[in-house]
DODRENZA-396429 format. One line per 10 residues: number of its first residue (from 1); their letters; for each residue x, y, z of N, C-alpha, C. Coordinates in pm, whole numbers. Layout:
NUM> a> X/Y/Z/X/Y/Z/X/Y/Z | ...
***
This chain:
1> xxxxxxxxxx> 6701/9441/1087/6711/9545/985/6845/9619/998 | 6905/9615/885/7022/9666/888/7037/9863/899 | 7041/9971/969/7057/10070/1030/7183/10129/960 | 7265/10088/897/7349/10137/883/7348/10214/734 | 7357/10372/738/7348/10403/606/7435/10331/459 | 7394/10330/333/7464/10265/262/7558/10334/190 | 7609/10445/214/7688/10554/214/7772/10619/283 | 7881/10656/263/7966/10711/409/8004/10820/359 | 7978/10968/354/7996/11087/293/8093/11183/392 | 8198/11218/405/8312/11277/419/8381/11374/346
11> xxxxxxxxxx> 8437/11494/385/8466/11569/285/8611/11573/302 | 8676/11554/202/8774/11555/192/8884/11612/120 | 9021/11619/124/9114/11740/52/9147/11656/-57 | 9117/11664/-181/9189/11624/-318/9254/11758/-394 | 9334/11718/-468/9410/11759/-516/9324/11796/-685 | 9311/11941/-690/9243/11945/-828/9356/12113/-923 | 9346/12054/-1043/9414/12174/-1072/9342/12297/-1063 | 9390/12380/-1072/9307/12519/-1136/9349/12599/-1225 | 9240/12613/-1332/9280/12685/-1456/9260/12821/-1458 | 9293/12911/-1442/9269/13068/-1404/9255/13112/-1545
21> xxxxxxxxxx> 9186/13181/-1586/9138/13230/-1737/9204/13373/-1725 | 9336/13383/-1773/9366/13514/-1832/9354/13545/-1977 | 9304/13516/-2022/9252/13542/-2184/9142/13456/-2250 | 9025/13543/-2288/8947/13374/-2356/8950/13392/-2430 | 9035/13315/-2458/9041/13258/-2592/9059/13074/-2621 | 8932/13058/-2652/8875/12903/-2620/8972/12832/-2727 | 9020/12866/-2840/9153/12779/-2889/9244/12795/-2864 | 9330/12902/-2823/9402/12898/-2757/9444/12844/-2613 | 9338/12836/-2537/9317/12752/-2432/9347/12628/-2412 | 9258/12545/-2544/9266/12433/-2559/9360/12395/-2640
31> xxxxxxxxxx> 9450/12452/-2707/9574/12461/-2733/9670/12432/-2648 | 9655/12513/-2515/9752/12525/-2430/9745/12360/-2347 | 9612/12361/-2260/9591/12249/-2236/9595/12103/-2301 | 9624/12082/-2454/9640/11975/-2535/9787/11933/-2544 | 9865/12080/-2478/10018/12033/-2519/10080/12012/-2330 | 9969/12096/-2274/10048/12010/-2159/10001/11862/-2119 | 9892/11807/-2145/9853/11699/-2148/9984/11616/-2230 | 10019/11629/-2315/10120/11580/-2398/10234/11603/-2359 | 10249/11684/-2288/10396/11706/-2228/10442/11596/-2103 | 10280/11588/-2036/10310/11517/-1921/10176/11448/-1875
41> xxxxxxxxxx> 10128/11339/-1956/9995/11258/-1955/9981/11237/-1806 | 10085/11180/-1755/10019/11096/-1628/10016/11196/-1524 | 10035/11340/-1533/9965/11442/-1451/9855/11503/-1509 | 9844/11529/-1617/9759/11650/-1647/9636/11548/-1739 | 9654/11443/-1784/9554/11360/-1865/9452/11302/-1757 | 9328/11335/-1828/9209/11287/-1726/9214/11367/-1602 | 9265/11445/-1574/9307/11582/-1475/9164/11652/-1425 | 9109/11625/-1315/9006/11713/-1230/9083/11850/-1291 | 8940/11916/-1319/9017/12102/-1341/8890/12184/-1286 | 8945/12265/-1212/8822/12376/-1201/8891/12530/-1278
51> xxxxxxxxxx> 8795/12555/-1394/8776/12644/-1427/8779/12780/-1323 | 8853/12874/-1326/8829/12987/-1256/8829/13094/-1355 | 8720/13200/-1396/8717/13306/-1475/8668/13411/-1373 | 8751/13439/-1238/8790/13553/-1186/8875/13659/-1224 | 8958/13607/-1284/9092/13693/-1356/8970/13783/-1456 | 8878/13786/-1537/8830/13836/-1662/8718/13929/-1594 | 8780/14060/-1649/8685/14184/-1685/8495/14144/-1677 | 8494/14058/-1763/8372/14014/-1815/8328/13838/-1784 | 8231/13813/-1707/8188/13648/-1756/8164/13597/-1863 | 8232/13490/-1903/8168/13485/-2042/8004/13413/-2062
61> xxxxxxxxxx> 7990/13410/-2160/7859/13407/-2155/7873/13242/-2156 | 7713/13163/-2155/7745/12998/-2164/7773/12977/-2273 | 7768/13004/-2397/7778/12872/-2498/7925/12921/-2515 | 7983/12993/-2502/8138/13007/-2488/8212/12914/-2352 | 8149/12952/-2263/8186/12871/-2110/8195/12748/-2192 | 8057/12696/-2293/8035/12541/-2303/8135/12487/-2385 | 8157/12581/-2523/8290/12567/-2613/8377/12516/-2519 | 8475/12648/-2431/8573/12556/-2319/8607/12487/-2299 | 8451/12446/-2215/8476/12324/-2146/8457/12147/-2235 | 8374/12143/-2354/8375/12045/-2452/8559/12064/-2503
71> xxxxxxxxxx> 8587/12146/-2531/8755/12194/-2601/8887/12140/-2492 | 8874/12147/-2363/8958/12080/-2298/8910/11941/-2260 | 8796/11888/-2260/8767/11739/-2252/8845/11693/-2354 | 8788/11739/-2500/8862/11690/-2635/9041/11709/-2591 | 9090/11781/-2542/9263/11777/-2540/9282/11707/-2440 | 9206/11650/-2289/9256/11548/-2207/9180/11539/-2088 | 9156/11667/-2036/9167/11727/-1918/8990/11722/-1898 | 8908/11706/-1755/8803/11661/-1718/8761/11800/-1643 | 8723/11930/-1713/8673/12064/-1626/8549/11967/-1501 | 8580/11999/-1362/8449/11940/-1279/8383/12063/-1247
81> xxxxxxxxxx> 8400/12208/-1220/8381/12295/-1127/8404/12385/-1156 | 8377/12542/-1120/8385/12658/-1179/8404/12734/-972 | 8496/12805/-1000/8590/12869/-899/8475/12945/-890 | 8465/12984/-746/8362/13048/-688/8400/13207/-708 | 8297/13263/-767/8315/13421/-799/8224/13525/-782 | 8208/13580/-906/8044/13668/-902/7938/13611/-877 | 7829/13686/-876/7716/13630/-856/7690/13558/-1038 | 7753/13667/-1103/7717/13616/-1298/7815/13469/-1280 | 7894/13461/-1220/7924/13280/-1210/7867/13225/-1163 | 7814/13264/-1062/7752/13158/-996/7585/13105/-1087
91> xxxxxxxxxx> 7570/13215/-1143/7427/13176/-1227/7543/13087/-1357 | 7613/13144/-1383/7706/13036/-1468/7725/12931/-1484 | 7721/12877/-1340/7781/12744/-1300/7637/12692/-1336 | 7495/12722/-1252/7375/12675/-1279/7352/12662/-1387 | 7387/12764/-1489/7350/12715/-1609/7374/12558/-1716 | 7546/12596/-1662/7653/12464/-1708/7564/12319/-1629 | 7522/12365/-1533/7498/12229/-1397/7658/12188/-1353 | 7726/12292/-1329/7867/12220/-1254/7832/12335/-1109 | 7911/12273/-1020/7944/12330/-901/8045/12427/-864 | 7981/12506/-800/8134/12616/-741/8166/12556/-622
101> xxxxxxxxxx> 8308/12542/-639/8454/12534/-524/8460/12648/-483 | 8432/12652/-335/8461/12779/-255/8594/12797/-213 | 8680/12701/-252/8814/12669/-201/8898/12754/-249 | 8883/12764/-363/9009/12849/-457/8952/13009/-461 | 8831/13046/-381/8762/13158/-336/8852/13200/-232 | 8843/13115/-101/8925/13101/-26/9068/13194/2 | 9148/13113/-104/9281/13136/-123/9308/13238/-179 | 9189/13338/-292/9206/13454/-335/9194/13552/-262 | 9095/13521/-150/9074/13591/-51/9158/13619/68 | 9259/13549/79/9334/13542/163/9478/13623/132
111> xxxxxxxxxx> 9497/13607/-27/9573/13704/-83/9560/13848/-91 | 9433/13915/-80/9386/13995/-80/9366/14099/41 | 9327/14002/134/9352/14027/273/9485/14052/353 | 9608/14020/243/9670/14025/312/9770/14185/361 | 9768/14245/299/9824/14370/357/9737/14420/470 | 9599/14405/470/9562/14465/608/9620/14359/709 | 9656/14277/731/9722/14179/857/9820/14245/868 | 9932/14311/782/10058/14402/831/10028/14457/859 | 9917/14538/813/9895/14644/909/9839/14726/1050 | 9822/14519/1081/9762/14544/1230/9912/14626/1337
121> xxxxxxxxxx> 9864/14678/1410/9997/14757/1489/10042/14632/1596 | 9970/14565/1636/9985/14477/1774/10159/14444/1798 | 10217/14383/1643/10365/14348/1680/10466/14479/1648 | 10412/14589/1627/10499/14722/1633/10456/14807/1710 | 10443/14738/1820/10431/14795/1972/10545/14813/2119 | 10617/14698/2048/10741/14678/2120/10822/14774/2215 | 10821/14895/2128/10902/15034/2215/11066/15005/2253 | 11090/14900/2179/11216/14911/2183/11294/14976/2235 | 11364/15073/2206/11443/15221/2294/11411/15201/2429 | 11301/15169/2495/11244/15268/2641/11243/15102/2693
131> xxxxxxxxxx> 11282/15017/2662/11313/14895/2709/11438/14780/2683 | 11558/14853/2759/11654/14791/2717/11667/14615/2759 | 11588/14631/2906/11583/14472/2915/11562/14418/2833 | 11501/14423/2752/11466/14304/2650/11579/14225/2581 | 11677/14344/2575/11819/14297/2531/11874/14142/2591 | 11824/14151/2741/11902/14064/2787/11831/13931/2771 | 11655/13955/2730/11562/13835/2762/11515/13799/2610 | 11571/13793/2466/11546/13773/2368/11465/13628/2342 | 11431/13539/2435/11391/13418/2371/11220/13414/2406 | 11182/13479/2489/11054/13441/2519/10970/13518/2362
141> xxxxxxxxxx> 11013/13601/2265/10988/13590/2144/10913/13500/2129 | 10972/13377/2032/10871/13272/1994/10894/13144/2086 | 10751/13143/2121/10755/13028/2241/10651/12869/2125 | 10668/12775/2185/10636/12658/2162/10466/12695/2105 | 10421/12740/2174/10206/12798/2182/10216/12839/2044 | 10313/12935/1994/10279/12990/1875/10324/12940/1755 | 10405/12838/1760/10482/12785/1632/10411/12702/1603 | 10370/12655/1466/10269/12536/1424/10395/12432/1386 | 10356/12344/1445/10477/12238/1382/10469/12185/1288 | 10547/12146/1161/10520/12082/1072/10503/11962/1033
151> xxxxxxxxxx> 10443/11908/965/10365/11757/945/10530/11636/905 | 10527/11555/975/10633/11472/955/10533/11339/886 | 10627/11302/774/10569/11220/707/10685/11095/673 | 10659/10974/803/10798/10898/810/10796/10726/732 | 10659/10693/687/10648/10586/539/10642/10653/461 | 10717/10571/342/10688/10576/174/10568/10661/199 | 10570/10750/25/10424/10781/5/10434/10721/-160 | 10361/10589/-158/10370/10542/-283/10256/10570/-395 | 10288/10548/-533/10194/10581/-628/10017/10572/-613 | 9985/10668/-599/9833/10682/-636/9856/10765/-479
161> xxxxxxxxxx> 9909/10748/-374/9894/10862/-268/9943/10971/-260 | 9860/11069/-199/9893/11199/-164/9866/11238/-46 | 10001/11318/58/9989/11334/131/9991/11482/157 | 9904/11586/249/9856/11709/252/9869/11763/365 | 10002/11897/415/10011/11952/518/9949/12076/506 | 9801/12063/594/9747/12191/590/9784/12284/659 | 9827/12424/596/9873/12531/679/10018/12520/744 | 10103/12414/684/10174/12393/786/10288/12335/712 | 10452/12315/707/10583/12281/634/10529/12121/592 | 10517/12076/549/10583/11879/524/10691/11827/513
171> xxxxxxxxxx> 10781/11773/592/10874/11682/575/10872/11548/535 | 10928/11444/442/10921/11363/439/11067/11273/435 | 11046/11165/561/11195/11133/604/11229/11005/446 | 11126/10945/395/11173/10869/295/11142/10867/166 | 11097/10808/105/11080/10792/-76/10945/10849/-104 | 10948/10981/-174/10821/11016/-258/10782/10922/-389 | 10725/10803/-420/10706/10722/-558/10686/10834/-694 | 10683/10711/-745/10641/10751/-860/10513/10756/-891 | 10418/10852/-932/10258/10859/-933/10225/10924/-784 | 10331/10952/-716/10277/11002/-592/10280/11109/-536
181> xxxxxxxxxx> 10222/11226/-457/10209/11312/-435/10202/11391/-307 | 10290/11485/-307/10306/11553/-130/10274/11701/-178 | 10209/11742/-62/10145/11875/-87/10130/11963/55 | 10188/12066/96/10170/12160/175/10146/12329/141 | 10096/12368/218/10090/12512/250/10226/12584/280 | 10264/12505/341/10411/12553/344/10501/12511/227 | 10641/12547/342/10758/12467/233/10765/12242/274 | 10817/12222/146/10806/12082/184/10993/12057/173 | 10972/11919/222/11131/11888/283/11111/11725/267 | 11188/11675/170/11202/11557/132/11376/11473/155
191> xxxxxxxxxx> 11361/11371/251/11525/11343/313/11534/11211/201 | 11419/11189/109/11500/11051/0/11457/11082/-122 | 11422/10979/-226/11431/11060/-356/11248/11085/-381 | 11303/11209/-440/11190/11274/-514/11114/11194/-672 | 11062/11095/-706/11004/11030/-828/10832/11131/-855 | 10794/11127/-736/10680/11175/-805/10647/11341/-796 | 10568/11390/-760/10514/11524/-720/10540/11607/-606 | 10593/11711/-585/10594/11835/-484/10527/11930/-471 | 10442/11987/-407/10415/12114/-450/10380/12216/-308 | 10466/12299/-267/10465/12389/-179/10354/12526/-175
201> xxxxxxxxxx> 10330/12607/-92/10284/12678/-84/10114/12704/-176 | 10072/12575/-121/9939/12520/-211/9895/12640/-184 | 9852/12717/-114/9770/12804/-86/9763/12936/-142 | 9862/12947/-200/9970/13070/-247/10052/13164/-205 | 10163/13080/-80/10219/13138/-31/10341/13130/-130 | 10406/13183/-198/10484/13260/-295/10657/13217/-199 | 10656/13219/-72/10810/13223/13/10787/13087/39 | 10731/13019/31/10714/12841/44/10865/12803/-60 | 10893/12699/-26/11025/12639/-100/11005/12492/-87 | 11049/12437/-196/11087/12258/-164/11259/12201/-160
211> xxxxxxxxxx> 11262/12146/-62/11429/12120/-50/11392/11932/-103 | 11506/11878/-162/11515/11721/-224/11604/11691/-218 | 11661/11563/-87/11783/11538/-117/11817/11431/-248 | 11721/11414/-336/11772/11311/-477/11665/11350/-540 | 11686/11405/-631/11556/11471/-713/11577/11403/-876 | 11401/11308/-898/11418/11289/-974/11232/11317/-1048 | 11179/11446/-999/11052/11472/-1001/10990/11472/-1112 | 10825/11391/-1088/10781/11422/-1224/10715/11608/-1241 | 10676/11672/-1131/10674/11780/-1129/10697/11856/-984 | 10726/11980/-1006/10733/12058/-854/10661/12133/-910
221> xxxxxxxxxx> 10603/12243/-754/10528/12374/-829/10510/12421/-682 | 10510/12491/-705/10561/12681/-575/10441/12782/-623 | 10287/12780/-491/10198/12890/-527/10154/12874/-669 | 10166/12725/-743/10068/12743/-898/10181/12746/-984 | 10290/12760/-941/10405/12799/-1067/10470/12639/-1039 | 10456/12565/-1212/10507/12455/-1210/10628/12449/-1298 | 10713/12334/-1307/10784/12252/-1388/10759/12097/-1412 | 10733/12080/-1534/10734/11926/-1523/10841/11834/-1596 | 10915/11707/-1580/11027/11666/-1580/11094/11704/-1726 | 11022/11745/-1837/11056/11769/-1932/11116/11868/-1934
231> xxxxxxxxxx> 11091/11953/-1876/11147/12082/-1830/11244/12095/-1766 | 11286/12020/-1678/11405/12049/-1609/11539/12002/-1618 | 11626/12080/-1585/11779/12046/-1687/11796/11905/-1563 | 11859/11854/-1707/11914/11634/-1699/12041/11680/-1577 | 12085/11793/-1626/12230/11805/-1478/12149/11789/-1376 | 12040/11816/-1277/11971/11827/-1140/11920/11695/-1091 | 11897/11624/-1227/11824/11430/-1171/11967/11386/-1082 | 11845/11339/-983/11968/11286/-916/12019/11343/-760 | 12061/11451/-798/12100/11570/-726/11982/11606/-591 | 12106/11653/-489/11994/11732/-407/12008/11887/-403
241> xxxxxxxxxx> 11895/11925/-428/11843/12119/-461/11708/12089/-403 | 11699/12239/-412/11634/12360/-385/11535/12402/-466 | 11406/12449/-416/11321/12474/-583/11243/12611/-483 | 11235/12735/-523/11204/12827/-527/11113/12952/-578 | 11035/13017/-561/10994/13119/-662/11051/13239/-696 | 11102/13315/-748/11135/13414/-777/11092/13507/-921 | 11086/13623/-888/10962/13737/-999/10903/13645/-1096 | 10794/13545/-1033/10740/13451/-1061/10796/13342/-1169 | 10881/13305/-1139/11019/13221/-1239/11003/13061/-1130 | 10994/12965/-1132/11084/12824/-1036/11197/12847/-1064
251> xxxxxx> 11249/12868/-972/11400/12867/-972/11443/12703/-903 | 11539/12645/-1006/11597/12497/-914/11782/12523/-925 | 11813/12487/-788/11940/12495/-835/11978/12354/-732 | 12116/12284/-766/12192/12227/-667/12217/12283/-523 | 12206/12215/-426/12203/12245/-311/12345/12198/-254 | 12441/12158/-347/12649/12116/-357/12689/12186/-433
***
């Protein structure tokens, strides 16, 4: 008798967009989503999406939720999931029968949290003044224990793969494909050409950056803020730059 389950269940990191609802407005929505599908099919067409209506005052009610979500199927895009929120979402989601992603819960939460972490005192304890030695012993600062090293990524990552540095920079010493995809928490660092996807600071770290020494991307995106190749000036193909966020803008410039 064969013992071995007929299933192998693993959880694993995919790559799903998220649609953050700052306005409902269900044609306009699907407006928006019909032209980026069209702008750039082979990212955003047939596209996992989780719905997030955290941003909104109000839940909407279901047969609006249902409008939505029938309204972006019709423009391309495959809603799976509803971003984990209120308790009125979460009866939301039951209603729909889709699932809440605690993931993108997660990451809001972590944004949120974050001014109380500055304001722990522990590293403005130093006393500087009343300890001039320190002057002379500056390196025991940051030691090896505390630095997370970043994920080195030294094969191809060819079409249909994606590779994912959690919490942590990605480098990649050779060819990102075309259809293919690199993704960190941090900043990412690409030493050959850029064909397919970048996207830094998955988590929403905002100071994340992507460096490319031959950039010929079908999209980058910094904390949620994208460009896709249509978008970006024909002078940069080619080229190695820099891709950035600034007062929530991508900034790309040449790096010569």
């Amino acid at each position: 008798m064969d013992f071995e389950p007929a299933g192998e269940l693993k959880i694993g990191q995919v790559g799903i967009a998220n649609l953050r609802i700052r306005t409902l407005d269900v044609d306009r929505l699907v407006d928006e989503m019909r032209g980026r599908v069209q702008r750039a099919p082979k990212l955003f067409g047939r596209a996992a999406v989780v719905i997030d209506f955290g941003g909104l005052t109000r839940t909407p009610d279901e047969a609006t939720a249902r409008a939505l979500i029938e309204g972006l199927r019709e423009a391309g895009a495959l809603p799976v999931a509803l971003a984990y929120g209120t308790s009125e979402i979460e009866r939301l989601s039951e209603a729909l029968g889709l699932p809440l992603l605690a993931k993108f819960r997660a990451s809001y939460e972590r944004d949120d949290a974050a001014p109380a972490q500055d304001a722990k005192p522990s590293r403005r304890e130093p006393e500087a003044p009343a300890k001039p030695a320190a002057k002379s012993t500056p390196a025991p600062v940051a030691t090896a224990a505390n630095v997370a090293p970043g994920m080195i990524q030294s094969a191809p990552v060819r079409s249909g793969q994606q590779v994912y540095a959690d919490n942590r920079d990605l480098t990649v010493l050779t060819t990102v494909g075309a259809g293919a995809e690199v993704i960190a928490d941090g900043s990412v660092h690409i030493y050959g050409p850029l064909r397919g996807r970048a996207l830094a600071g998955a988590q929403g770290n905002e100071q994340a950056r992507i460096f490319c020494r031959e950039f010929h991307a079908e999209l980058v995106a910094i904390a949620g803020h994208y460009k896709v190749m249509e978008e970006i000036p024909k002078e940069l193909r080619g080229k190695a730059v820099q891709i950035w966020l600034e007062d929530q803008q991508l900034k790309i410039a040449a790096l010569d």
